[in-house]
C-alpha positions as CSV (number, residue, x, y, z in Angstrom):
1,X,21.4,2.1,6.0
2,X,23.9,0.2,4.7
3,X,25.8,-2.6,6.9
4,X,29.1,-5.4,6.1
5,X,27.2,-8.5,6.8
6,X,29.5,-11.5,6.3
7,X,32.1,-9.4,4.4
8,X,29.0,-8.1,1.5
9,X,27.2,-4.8,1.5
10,X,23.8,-5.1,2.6
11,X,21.2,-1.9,2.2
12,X,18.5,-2.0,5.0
13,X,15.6,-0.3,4.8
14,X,14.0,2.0,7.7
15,X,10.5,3.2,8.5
16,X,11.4,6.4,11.1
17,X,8.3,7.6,14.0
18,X,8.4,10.1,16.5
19,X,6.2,11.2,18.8
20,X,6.4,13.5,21.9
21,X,7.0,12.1,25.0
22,X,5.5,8.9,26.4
23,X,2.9,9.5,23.0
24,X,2.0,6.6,20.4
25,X,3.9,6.7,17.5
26,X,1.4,7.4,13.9
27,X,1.3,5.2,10.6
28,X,0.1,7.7,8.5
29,X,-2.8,8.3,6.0
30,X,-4.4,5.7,3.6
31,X,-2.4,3.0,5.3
32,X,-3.1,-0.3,2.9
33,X,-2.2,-3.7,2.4
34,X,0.5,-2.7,0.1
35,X,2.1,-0.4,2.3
36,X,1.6,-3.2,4.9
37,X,3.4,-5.9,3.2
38,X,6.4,-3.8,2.5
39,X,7.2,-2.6,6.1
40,X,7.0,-6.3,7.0
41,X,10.7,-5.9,5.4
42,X,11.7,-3.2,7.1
43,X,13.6,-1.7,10.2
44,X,12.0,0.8,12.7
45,X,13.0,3.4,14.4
46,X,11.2,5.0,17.3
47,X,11.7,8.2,19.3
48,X,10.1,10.1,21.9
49,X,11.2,13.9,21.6
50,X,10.5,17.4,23.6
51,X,8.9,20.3,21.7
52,X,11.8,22.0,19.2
53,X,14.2,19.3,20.2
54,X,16.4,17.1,18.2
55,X,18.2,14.9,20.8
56,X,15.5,11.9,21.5
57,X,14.1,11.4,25.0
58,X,14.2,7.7,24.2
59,X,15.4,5.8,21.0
60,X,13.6,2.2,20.1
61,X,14.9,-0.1,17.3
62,X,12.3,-2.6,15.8
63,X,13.6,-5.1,13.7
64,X,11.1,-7.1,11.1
65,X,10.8,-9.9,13.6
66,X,10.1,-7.4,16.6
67,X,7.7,-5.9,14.6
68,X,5.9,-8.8,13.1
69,X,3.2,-9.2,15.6
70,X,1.9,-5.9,14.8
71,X,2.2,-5.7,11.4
72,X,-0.2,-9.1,11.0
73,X,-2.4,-7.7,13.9
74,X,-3.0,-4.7,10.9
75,X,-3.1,-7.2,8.2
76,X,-5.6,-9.2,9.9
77,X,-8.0,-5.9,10.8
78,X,-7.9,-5.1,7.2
79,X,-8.6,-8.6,5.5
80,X,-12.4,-8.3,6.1
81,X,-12.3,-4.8,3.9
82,X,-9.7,-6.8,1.0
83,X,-12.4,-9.8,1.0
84,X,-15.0,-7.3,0.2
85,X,-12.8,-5.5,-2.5
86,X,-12.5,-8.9,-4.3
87,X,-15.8,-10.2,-4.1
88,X,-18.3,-7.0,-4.2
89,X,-17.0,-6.6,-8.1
90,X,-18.4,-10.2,-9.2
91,X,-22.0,-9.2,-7.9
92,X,-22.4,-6.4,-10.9
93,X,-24.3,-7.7,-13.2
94,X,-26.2,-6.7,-16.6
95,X,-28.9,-4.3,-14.7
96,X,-25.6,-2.2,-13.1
97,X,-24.2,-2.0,-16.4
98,X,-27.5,-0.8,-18.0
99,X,-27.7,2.0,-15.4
100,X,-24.3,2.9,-16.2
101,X,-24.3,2.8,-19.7
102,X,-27.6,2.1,-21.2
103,X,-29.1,-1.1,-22.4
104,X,-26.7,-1.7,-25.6
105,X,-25.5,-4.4,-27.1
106,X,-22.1,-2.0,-28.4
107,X,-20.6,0.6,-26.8
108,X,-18.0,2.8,-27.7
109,X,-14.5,4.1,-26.4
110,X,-16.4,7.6,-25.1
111,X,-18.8,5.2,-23.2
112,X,-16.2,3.2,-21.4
113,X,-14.1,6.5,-21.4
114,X,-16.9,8.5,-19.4
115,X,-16.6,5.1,-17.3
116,X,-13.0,4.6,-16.5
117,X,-11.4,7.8,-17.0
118,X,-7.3,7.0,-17.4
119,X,-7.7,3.3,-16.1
120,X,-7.0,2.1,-19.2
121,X,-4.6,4.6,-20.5
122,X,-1.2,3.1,-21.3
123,X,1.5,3.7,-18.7
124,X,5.0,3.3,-19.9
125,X,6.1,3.4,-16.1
126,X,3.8,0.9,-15.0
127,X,4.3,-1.0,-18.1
128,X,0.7,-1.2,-19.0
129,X,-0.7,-1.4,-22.6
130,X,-3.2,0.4,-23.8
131,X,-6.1,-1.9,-22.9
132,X,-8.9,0.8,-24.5
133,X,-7.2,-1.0,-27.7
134,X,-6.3,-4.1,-26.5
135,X,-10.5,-4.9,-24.9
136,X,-11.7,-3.6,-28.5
137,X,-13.6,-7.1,-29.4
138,X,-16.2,-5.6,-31.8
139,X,-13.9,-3.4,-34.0
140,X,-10.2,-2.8,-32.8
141,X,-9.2,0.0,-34.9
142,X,-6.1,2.0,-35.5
143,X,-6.8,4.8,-32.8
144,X,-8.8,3.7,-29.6
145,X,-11.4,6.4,-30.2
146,X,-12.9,4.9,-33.0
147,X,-12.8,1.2,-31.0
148,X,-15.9,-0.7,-30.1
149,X,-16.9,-2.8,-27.7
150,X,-19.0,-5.9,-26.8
151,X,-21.5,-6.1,-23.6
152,X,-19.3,-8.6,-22.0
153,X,-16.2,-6.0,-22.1
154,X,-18.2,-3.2,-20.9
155,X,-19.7,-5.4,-18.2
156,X,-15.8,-6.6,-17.4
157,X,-15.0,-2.6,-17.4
158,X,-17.8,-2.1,-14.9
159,X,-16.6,-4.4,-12.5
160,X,-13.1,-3.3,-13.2
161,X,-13.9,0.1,-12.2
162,X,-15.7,-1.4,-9.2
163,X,-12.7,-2.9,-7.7
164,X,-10.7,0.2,-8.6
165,X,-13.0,2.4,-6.1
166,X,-13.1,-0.1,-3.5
167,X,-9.6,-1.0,-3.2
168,X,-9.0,3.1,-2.9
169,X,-11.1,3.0,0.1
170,X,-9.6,-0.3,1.7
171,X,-7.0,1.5,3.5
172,X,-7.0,2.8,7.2
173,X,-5.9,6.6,8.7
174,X,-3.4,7.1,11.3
175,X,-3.9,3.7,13.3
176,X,-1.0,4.0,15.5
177,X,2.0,1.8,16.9
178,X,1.4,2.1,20.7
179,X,4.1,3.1,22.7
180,X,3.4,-0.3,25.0
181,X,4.4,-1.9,21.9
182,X,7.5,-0.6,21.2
183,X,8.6,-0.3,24.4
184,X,7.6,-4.4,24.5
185,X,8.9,-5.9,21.8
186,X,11.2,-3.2,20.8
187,X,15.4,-2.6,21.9
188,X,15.5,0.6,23.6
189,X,19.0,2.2,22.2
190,X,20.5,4.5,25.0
191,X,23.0,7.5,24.4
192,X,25.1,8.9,24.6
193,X,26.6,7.0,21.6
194,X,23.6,6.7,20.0
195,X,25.0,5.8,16.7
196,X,27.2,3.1,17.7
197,X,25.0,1.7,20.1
198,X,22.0,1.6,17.2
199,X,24.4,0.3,14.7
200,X,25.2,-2.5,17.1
201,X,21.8,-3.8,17.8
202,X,21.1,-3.6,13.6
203,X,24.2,-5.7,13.6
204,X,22.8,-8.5,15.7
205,X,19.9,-8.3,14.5
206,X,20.5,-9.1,11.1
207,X,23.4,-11.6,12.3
208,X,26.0,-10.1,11.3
């Protein structure tokens, strides 16, 4: 949406939930800290509608600040999961590596490969080098499939790949926004000029 605030053009973004009538309103699947941290940012929308309806039973707009206490509430129930993410990783040591890979004292790129899959892989849209060439420490050659590597990096790729499954899983499904919430903390927008009537409460909510 984009609003004149102070005589500039500002773009807001908006996080829309519906829900039938006096329902919670649904975050989603794989909800995660990432996703988390940027609708801290954002505007809400809520709406209660009849089956095959398009004209909402009730209309809530949430703001960042009227949404705040919820999104932290999230934050907070995930942070146990995140600590685990980070620390979990540090606790493989030498005997999880052996398991994995075998006792060797070099390893090669098919070993970590069979490992970490694309992980390493360059990623021109991520901006990420390719690190199967960049971690070669024992002999760093022109293609990464002739590269070696020492213990240490294949430990370091072990943990790596660690933290890579456990930060998949450190998400949450479908928690929901109750409707108590909203209706709480929330500005209920009335019709039937809908449109103005949201636009204004955008408008003072951002100060313009």
């Amino acid at each position: 949406m984009d609003l004149a605030v102070d005589g500039e053009a500002v773009r807001l973004q908006f996080e829309l939930k519906s829900a039938p009538v006096n329902g919670d309103f649904g975050t989603g699947r794989d909800t995660g800290i990432a996703q988390l941290r940027r609708w801290s940012l954002m505007h809400f929308v809520f709406a209660w509608f009849l089956p095959r309806d398009n004209v909402p039973q009730r209309l809530w707009y949430g703001s960042p600040v009227m949404m705040r206490d919820w999104n932290r509430a999230e934050q907070d129930y995930l942070a146990p999961d995140l600590v685990l993410t980070r620390r979990l990783p540090e606790m493989v040591g030498e005997e999880m590596l052996d398991r994995l890979l075998g006792p060797n004292d070099i390893y090669t790129y098919d070993e970590l490969r069979r490992l970490l899959k694309d992980q390493w892989n360059a990623s021109a849209a991520n901006g990420r080098p390719n690190r199967y060439l960049e971690n070669a420490d024992v002999l760093r050659a022109p293609r990464a499939v002739d590269c070696l590597y020492s213990r240490q990096t294949a430990l370091e790729a072990v943990r790596e790949r660690a933290h890579y499954l456990l930060a998949r899983g450190s998400t949450v499904n479908n928690r929901k926004i109750s409707r108590r919430y909203v209706m709480d903390h929330c500005q209920e927008i009335t019709g039937p000029r809908w449109s103005y009537n949201f636009e204004q409460a955008v408008l003072q909510a951002v100060g313009a």
